[in-house]
Backbone as CSV, one residue per row, in Angstrom:
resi,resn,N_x,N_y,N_z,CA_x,CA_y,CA_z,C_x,C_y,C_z
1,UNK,102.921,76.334,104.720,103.639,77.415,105.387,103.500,78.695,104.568
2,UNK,103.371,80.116,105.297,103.705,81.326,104.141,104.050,81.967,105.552
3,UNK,104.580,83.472,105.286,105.498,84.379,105.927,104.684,85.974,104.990
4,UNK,104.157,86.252,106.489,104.124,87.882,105.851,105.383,88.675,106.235
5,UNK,104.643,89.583,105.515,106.054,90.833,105.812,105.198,92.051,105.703
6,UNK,105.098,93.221,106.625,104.736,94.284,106.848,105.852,95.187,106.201
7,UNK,105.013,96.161,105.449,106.329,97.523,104.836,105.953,98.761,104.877
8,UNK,106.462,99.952,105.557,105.727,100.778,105.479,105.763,101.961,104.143
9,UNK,104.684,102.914,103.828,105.185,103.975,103.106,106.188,104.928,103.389
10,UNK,106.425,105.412,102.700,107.632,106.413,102.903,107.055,107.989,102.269
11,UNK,107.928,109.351,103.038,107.766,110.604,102.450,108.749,111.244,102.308
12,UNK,108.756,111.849,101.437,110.280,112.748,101.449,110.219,113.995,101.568
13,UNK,111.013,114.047,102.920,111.016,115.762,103.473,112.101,116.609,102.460
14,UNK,112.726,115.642,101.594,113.415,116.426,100.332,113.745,116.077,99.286
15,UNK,113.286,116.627,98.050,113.275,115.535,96.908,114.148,116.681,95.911
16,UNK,115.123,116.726,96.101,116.150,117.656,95.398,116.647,116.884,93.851
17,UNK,116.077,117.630,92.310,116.097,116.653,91.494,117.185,117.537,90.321
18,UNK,118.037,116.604,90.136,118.708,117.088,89.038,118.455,117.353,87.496
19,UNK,119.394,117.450,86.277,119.222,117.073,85.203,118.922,115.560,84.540
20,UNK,118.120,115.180,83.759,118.162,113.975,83.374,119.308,113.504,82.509
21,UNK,119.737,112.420,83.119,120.687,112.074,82.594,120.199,111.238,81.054
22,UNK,121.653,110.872,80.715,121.706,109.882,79.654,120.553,108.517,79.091
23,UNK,120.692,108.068,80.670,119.320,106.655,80.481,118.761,107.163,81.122
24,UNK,118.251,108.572,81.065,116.911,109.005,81.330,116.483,109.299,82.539
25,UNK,117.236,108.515,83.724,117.010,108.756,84.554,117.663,110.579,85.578
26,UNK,117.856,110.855,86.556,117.786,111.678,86.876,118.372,111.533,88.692
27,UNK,119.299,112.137,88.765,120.341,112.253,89.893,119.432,112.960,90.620
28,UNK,119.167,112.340,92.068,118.214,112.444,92.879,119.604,113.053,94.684
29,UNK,118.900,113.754,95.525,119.111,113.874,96.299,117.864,113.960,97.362
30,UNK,117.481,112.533,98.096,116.196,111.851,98.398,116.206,111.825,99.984
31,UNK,115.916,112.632,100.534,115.456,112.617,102.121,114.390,111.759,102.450
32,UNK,114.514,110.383,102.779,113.199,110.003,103.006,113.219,109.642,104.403
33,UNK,111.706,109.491,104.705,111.193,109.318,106.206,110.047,108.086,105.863
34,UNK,110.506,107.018,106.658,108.887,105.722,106.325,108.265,106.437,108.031
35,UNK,107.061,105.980,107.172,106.123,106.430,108.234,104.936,105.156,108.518
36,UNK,104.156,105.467,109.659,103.452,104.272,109.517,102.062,104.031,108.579
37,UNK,102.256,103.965,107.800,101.470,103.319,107.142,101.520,102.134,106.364
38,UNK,101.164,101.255,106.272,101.536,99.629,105.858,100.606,98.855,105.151
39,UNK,101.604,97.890,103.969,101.113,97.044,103.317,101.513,95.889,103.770
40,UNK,100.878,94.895,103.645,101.406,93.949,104.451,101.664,92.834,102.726
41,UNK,102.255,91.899,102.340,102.732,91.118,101.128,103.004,89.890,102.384
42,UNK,101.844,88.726,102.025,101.921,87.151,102.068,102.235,86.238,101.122
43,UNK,103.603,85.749,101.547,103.501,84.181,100.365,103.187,82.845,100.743
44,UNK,103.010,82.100,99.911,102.560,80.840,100.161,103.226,79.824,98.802
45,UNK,103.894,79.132,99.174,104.223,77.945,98.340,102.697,77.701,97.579
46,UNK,102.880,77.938,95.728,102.081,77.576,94.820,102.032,77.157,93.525
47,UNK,101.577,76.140,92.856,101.618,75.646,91.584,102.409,76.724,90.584
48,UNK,102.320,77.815,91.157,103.047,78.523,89.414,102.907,80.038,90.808
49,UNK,103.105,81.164,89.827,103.594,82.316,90.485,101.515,83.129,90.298
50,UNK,101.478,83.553,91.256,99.938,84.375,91.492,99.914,85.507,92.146
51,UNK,99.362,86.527,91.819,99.067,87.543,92.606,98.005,88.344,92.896
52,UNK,97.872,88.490,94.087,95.956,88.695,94.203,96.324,89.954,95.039
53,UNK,95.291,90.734,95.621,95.530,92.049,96.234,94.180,92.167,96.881
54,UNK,93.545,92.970,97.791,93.003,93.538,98.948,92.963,94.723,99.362
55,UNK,91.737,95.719,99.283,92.046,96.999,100.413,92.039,98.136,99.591
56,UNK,92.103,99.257,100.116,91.370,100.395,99.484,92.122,100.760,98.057
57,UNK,91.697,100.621,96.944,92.672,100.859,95.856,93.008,99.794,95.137
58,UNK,92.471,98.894,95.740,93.383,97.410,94.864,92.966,97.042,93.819
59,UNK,91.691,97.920,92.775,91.559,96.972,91.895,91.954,98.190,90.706
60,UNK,93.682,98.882,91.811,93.729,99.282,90.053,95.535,99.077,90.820
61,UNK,95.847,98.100,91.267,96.595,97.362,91.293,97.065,96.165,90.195
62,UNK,97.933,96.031,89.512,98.043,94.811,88.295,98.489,93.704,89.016
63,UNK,97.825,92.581,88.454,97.771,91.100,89.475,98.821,90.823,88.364
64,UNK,99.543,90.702,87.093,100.342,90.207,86.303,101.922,90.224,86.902
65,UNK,102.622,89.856,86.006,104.377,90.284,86.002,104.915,91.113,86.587
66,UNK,103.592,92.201,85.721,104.216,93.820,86.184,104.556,94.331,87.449
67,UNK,103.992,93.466,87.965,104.152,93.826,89.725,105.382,93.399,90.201
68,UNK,105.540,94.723,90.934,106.715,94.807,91.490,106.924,93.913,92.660
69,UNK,106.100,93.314,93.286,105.901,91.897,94.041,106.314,90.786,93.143
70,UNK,106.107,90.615,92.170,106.138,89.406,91.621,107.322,89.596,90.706
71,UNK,107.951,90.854,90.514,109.102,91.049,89.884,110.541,90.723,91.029
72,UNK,110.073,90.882,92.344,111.042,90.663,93.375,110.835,89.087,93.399
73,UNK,110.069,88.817,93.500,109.760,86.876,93.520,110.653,86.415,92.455
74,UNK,110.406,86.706,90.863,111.533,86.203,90.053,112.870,86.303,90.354
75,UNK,112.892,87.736,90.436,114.158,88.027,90.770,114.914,86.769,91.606
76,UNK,114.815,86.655,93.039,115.090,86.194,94.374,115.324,84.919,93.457
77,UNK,114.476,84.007,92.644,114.510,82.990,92.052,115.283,82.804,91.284
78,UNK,115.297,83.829,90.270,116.561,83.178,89.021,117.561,83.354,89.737
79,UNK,118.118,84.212,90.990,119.489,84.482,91.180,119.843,82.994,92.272
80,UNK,118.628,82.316,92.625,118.992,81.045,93.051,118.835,80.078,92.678
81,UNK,118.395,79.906,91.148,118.069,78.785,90.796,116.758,77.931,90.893
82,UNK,115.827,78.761,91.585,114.644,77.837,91.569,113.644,78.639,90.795
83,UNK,112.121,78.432,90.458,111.140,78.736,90.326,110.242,79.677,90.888
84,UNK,109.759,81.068,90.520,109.091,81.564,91.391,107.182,80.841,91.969
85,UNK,107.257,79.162,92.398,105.968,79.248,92.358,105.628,79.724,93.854
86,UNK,104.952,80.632,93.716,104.537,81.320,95.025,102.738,82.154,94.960
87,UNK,102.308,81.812,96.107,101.089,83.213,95.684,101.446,84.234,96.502
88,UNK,101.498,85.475,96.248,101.307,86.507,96.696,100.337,87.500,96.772
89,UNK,99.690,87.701,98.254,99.016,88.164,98.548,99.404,89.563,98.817
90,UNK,98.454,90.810,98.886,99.167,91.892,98.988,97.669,92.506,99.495
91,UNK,97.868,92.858,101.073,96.902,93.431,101.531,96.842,95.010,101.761
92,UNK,96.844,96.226,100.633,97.368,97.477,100.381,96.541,98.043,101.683
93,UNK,97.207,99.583,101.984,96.965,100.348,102.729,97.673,101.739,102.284
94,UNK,98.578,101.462,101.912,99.757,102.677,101.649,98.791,103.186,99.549
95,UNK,98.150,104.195,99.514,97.689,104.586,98.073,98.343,104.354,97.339
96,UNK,97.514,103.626,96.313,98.522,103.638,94.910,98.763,104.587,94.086
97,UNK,99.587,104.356,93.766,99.958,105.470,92.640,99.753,107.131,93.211
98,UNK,100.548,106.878,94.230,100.433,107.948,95.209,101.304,108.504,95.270
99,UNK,102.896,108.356,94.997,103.803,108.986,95.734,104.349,108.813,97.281
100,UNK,103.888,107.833,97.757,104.273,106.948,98.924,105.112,105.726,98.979
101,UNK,105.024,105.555,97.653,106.524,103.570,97.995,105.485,102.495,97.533
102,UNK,104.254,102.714,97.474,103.381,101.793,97.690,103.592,99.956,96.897
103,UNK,103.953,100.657,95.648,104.372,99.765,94.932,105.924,99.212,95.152
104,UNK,106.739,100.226,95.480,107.913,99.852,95.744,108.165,99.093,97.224
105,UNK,106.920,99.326,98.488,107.054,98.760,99.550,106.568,97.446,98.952
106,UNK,105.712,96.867,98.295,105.135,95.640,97.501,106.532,94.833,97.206
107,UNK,107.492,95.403,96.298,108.295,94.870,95.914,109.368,94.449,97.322
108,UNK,109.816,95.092,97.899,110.722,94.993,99.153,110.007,94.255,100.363
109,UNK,108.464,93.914,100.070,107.677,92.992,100.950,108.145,91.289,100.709
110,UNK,107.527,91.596,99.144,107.549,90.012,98.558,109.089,89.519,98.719
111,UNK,110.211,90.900,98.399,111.388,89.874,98.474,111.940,89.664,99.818
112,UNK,111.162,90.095,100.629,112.039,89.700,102.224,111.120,88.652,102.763
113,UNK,109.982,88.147,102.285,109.069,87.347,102.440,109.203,86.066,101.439
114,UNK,109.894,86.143,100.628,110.412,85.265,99.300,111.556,84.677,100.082
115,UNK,112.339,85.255,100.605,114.101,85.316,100.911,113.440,83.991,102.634
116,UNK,112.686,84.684,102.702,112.350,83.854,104.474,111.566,82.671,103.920
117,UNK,110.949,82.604,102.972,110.264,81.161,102.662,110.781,80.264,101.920
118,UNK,111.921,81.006,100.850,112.842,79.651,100.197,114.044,79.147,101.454
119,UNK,114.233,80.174,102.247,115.961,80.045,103.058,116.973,79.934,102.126
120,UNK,116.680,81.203,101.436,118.012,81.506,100.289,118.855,81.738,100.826
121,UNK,119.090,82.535,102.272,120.308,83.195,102.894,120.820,84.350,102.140
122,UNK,119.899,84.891,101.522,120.516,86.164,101.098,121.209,87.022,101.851
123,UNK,122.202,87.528,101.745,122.608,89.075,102.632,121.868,89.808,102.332
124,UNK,122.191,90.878,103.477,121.364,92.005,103.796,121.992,92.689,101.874
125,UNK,123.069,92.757,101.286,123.610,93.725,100.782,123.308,93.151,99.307
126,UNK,123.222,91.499,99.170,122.146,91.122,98.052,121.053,91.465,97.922
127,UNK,120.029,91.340,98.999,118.867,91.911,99.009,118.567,93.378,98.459
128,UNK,119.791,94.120,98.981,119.918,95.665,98.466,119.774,95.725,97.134
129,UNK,121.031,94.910,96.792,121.033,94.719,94.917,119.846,94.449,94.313
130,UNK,119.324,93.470,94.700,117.930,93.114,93.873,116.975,94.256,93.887
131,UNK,116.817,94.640,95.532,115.912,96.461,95.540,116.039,97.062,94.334
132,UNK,117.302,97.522,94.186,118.075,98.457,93.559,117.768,98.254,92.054
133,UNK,117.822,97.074,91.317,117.734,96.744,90.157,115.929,96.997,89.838
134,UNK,115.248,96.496,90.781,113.731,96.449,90.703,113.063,97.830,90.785
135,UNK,113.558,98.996,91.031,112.911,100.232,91.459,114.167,100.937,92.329
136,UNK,113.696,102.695,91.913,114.980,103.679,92.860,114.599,103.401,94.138
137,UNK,113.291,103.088,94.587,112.585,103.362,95.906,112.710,101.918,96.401
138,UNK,112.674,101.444,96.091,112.637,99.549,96.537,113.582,99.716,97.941
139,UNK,114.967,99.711,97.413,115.837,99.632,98.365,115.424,100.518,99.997
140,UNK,114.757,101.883,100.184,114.429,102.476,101.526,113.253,101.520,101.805
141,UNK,112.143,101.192,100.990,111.292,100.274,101.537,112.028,99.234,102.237
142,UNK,112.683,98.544,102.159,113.351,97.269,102.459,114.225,98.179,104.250
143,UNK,114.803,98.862,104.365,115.768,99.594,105.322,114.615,100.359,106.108
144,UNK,114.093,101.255,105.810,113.077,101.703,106.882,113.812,102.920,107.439
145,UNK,113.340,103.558,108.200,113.992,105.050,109.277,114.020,105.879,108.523
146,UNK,115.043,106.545,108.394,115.326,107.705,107.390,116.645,107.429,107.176
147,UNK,116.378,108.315,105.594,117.830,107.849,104.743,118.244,109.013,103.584
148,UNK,119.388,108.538,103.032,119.413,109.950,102.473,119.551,109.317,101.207
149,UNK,119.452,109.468,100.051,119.433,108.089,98.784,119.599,109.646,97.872
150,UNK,121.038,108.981,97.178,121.506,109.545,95.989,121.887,108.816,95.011
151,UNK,122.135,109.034,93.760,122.457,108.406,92.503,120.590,108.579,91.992
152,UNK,119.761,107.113,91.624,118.678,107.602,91.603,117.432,107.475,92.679
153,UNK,118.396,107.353,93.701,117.801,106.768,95.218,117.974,106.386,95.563
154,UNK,118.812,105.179,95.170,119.140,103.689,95.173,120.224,103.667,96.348
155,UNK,120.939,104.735,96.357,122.371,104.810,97.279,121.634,104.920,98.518
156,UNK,121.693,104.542,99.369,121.532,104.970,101.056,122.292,105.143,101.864
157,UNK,121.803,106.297,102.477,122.929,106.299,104.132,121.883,106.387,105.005
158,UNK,122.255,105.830,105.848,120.978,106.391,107.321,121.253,107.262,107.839
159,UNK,120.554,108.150,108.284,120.544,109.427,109.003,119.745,109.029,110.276
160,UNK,120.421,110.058,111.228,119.699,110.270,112.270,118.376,110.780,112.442
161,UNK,117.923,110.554,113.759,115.930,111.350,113.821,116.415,110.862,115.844
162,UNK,116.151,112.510,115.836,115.868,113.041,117.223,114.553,112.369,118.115
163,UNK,113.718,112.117,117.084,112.234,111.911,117.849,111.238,110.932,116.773
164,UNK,109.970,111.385,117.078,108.633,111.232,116.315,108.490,112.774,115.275
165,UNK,107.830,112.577,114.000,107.486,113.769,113.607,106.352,113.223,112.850
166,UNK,105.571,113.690,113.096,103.535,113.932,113.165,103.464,114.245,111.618
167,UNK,102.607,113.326,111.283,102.245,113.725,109.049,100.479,113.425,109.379
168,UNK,99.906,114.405,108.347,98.705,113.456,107.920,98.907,113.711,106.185
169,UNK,98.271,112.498,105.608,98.377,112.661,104.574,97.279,112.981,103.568
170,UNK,96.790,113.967,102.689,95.584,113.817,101.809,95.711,113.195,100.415
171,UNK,94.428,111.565,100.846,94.748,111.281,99.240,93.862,111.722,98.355
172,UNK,94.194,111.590,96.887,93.300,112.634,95.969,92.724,111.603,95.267
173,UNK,92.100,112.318,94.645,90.411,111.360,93.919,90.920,110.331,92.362
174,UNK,92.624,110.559,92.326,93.028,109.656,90.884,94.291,109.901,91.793
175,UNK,95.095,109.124,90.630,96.763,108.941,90.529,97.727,109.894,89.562
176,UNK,98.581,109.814,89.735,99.838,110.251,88.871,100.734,109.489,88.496
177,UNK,101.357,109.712,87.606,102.034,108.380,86.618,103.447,109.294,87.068
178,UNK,104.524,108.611,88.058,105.789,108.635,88.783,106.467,109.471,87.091
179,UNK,106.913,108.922,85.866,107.468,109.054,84.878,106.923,110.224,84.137
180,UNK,105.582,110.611,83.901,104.872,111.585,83.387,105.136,112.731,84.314
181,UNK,105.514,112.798,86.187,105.724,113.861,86.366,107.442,114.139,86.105
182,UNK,108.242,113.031,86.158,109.431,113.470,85.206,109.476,114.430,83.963
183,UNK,108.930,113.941,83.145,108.495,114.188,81.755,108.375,115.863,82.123
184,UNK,107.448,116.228,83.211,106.899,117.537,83.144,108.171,118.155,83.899
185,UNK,108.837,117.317,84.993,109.997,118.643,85.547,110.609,118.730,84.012
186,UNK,111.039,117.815,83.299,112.436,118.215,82.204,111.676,119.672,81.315
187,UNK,110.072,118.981,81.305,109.865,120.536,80.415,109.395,121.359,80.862
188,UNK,109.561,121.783,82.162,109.425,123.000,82.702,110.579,123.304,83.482
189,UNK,111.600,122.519,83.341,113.134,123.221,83.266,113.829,123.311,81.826
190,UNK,113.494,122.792,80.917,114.226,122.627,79.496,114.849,124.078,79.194
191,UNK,114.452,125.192,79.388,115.226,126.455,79.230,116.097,127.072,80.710
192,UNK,116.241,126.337,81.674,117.169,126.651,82.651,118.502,125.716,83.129
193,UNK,119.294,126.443,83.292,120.319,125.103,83.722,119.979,124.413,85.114
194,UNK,119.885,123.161,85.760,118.780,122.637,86.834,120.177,122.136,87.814
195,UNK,120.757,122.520,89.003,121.803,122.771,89.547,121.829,120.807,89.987
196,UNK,123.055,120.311,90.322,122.682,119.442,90.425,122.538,119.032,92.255
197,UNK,121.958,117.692,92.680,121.008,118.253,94.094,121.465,117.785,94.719
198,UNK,121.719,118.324,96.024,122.347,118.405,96.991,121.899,118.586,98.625
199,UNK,121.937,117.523,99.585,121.185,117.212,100.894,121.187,118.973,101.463
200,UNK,120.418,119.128,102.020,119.854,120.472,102.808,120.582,120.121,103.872
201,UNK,121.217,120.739,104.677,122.409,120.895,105.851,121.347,121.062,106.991
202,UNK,120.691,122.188,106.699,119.802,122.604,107.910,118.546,121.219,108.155
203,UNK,118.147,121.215,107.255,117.313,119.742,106.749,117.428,118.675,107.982
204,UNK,118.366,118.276,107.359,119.351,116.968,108.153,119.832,117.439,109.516
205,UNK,119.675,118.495,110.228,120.646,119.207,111.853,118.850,118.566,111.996
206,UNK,117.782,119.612,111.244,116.508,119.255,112.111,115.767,118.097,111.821
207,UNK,116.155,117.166,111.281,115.493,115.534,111.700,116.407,114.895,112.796
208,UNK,117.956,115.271,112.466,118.898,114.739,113.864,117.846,115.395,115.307
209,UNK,117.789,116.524,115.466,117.158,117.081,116.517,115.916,116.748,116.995
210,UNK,114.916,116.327,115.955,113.678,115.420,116.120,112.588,117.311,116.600
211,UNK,112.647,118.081,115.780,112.307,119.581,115.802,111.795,119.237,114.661
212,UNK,110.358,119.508,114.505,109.734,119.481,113.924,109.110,121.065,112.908
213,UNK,109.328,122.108,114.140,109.500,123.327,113.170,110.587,123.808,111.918
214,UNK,111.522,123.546,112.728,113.015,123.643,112.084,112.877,122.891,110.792
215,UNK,112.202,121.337,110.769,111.842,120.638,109.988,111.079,121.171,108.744
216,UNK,110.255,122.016,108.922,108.799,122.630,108.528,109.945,123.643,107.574
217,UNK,110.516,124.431,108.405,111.378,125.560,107.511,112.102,125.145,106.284
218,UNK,112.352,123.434,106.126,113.214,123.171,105.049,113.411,122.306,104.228
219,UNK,112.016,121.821,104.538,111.012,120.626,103.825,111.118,121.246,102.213
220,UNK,111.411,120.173,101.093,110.979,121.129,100.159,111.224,119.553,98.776
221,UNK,110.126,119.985,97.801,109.980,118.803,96.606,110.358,119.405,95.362
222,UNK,111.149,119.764,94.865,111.622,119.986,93.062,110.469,119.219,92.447
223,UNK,109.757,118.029,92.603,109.070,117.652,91.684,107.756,118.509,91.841
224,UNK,107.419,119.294,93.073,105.519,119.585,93.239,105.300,120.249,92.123
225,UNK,106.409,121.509,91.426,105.885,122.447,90.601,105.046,121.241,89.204
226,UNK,106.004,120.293,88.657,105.487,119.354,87.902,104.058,118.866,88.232
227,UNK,104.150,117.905,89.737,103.029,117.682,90.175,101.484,118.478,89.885
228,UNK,102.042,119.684,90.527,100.899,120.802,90.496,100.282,121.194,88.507
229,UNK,101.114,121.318,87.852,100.981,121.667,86.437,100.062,120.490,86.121
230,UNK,100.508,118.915,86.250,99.437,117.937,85.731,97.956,117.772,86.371
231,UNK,98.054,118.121,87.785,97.060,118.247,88.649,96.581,119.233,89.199
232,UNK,95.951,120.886,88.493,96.211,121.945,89.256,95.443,121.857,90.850
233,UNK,94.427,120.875,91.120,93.428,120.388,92.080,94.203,120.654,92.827
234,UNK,95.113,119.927,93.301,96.269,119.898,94.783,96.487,121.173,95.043
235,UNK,96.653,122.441,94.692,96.992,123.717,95.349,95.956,123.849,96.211
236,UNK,95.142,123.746,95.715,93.155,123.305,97.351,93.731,122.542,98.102
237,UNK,94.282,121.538,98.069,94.145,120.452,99.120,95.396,120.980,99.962
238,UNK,96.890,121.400,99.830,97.897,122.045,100.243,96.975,123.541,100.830
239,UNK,96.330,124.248,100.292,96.250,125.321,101.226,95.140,125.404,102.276
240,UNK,94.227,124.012,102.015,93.604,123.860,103.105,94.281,122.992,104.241
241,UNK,95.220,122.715,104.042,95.773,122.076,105.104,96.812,123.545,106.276
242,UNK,97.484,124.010,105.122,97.989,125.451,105.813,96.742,125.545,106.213
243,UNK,96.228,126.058,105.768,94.676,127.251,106.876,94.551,126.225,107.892
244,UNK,94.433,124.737,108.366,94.029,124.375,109.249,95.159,124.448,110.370
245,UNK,96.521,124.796,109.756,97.282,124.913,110.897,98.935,123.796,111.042
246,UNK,98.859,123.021,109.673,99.830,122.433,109.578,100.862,123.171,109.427
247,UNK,102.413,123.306,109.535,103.319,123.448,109.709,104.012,123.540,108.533
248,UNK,103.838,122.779,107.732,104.181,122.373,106.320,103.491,121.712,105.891
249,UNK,103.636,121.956,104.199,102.446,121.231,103.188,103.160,121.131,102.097
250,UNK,103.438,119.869,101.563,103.952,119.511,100.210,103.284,118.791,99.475
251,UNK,103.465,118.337,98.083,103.135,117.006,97.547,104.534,116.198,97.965
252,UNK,104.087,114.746,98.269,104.658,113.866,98.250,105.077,112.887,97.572
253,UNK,106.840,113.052,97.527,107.229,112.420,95.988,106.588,113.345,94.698
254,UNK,106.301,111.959,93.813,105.807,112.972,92.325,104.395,112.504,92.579
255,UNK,103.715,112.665,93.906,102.601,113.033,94.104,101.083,111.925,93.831
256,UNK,100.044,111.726,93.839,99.559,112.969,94.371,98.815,113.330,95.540
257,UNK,99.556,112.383,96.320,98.913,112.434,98.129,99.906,113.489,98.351
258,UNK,99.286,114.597,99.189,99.730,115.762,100.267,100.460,115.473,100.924
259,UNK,101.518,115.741,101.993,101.942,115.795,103.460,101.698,116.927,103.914
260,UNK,101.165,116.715,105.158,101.469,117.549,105.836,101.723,117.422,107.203
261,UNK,102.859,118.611,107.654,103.781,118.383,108.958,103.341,118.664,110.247
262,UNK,102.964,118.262,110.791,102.029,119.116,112.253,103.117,118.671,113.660
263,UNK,102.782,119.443,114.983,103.293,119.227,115.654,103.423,118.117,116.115
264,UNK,102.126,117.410,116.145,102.152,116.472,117.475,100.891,115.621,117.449
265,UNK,100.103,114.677,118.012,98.888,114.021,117.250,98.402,114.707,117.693
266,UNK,97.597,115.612,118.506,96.236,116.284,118.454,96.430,117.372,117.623
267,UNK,97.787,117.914,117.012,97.553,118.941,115.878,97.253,117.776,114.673
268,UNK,97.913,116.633,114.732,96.851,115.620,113.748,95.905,115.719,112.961
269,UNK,94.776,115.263,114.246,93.691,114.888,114.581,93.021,116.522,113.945
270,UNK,93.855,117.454,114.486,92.992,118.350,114.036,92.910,119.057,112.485
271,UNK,94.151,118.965,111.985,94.541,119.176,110.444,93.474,117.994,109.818
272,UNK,93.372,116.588,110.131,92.495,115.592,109.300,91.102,115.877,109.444
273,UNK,90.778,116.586,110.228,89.328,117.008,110.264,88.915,117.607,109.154
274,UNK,90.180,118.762,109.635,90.435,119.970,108.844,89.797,119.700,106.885
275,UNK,90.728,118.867,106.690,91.297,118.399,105.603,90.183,117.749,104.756
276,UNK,89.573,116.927,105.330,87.947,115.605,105.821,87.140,116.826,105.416
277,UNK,86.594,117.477,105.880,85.821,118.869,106.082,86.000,119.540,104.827
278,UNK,86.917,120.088,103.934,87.605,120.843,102.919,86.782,120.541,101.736
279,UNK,86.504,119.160,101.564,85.748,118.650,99.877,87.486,118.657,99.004
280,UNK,88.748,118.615,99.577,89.359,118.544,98.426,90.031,117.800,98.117
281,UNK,89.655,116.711,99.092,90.306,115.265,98.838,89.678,114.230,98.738
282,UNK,89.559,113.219,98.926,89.078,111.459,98.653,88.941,110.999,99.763
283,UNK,90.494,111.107,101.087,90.838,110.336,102.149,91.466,110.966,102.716
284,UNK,92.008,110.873,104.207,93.034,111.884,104.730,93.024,110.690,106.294
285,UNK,94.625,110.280,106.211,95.226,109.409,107.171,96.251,110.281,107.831
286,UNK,96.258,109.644,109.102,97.546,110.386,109.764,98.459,109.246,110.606
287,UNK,100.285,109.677,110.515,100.824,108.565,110.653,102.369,109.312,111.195
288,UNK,102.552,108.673,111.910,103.869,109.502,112.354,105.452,108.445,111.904
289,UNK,106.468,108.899,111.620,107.844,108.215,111.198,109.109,109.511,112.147
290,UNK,109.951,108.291,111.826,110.388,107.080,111.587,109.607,105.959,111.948
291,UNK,109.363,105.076,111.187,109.501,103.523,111.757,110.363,102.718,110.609
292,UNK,110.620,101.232,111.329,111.512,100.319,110.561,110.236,100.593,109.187
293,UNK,112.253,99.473,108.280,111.385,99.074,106.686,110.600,97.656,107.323
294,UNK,110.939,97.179,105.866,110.036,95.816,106.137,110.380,94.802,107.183
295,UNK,109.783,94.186,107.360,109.434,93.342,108.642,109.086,91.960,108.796
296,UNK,109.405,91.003,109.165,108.649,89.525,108.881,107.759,89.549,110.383
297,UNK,106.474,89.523,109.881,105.625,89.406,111.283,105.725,87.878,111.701
């Protein structure tokens, strides 16, 4: 027997970032939107715990511990008493080390796919906990739609969404290390006081409304300036997407795949051309959200 589970990536139409705190971490005010793009995480009852991977990017994926798949597998295990022997398969789609969930949808795959193949009976609100402990992002992978995640993400509320809202995304030719663009907001705020962050009002009226301009007006990432400093490349890939006509253009998360906001799929279709055409990216997908988190197919 094994049980997949489909998870999608996620983007954040607002990544409002505070001071770093004490353990380092950093009081987040996290608009996120999953969109469709998907990894899919298979288990299978196995001699000891394994992890193998698949698909564009995967061989700079870690098959060890480190994985946040196989860190949700222990997890799920010690808190019930058994063994994690399982293989986990992980067929990527969502970029690594992108600024999309990718790794964190991995983790919120294996444990809702772990949870359905032992019949632990976890609650929905255990499951949360374990998210929560494993990664800030774990927990929206696992929930799906849009959400508003404060403390260091970890908190969720669901928010409303009026409609569909149209992304394509550009991925870039390497990665960014999630912690290294920390590193760079603290020192390129270290001489300002950094207010602490707080949901956008207008933000949140235009995802309730499913207005995608309104959306465009108030989209906004505290981390890109960081982003941009480690990677100056991405200011090309963001302003060729403006010139083609997108609506909005951010880095996503701490980067270093693009979003960008377009009306509708044939403004899509036409920004990824756009984008394809430019020389300033690697890849360029397009995917529209809300959709659910993870999923047992």
């Amino acid at each position: 027997m094994s049980v997949t589970v489909r998870v999608p990536a996620k983007v954040n139409v607002q990544l409002a970032v505070g001071a770093a705190r004490a353990d380092g971490f950093h009081d987040l005010a996290n608009v996120f939107l999953a969109v469709g793009l998907y990894d899919e995480v298979t288990v299978t009852p196995a001699d000891g715990l394994r992890v193998t991977c698949e698909g564009p990017d995967a061989a700079r994926v870690p098959l060890d511990r480190t994985n946040l798949a196989a860190r949700a597998a222990i997890a799920l295990a010690e808190r019930y008493g058994r063994t994690p022997d399982v293989h986990l398969h992980i067929v990527k789609d969502i970029p690594v080390a992108g600024g999309m969930a990718g790794g964190s949808a991995d983790g919120a795959g294996a444990l809702l796919a772990c949870d359905a193949l032992w019949g632990t009976g976890a609650s929905r609100d255990e499951l949360l906990e374990i998210c929560a402990e494993l990664g800030s992002d774990v927990p929206f992978s696992l929930v799906g739609g849009a959400a508003l995640g404060t403390g260091r993400g970890e908190k969720l509320t669901a928010l409303e969404t009026g409609g569909a809202f149209h992304w394509v995304f550009a991925m870039a030719d390497r990665g960014l290390s999630t912690p290294a663009v920390f590193r760079e907001f603290d020192r390129l705020t270290a001489d300002r006081d950094v207010p602490g962050p707080v949901a956008c009002e207008a933000l949140l009226d235009a995802l309730a409304a499913g207005d995608p301009d309104a959306l465009a007006a108030t989209v906004s990432n505290d981390l890109q300036p960081a982003a941009l400093s480690l990677f100056p490349e991405l200011s090309g890939t963001l302003a060729a997407g403006r010139a083609a006509g997108a609506l909005a253009a951010l880095v996503s998360g701490s980067g270093p795949t693009t979003a960008f906001l377009v009306r509708d799929a044939g403004s899509a279709r036409e920004v990824a051309g756009a984008l394809r055409a430019s020389g300033t990216c690697r890849a360029v997908r397009t995917a529209a959200g809300p959709v659910p988190g993870a999923t047992v197919l």
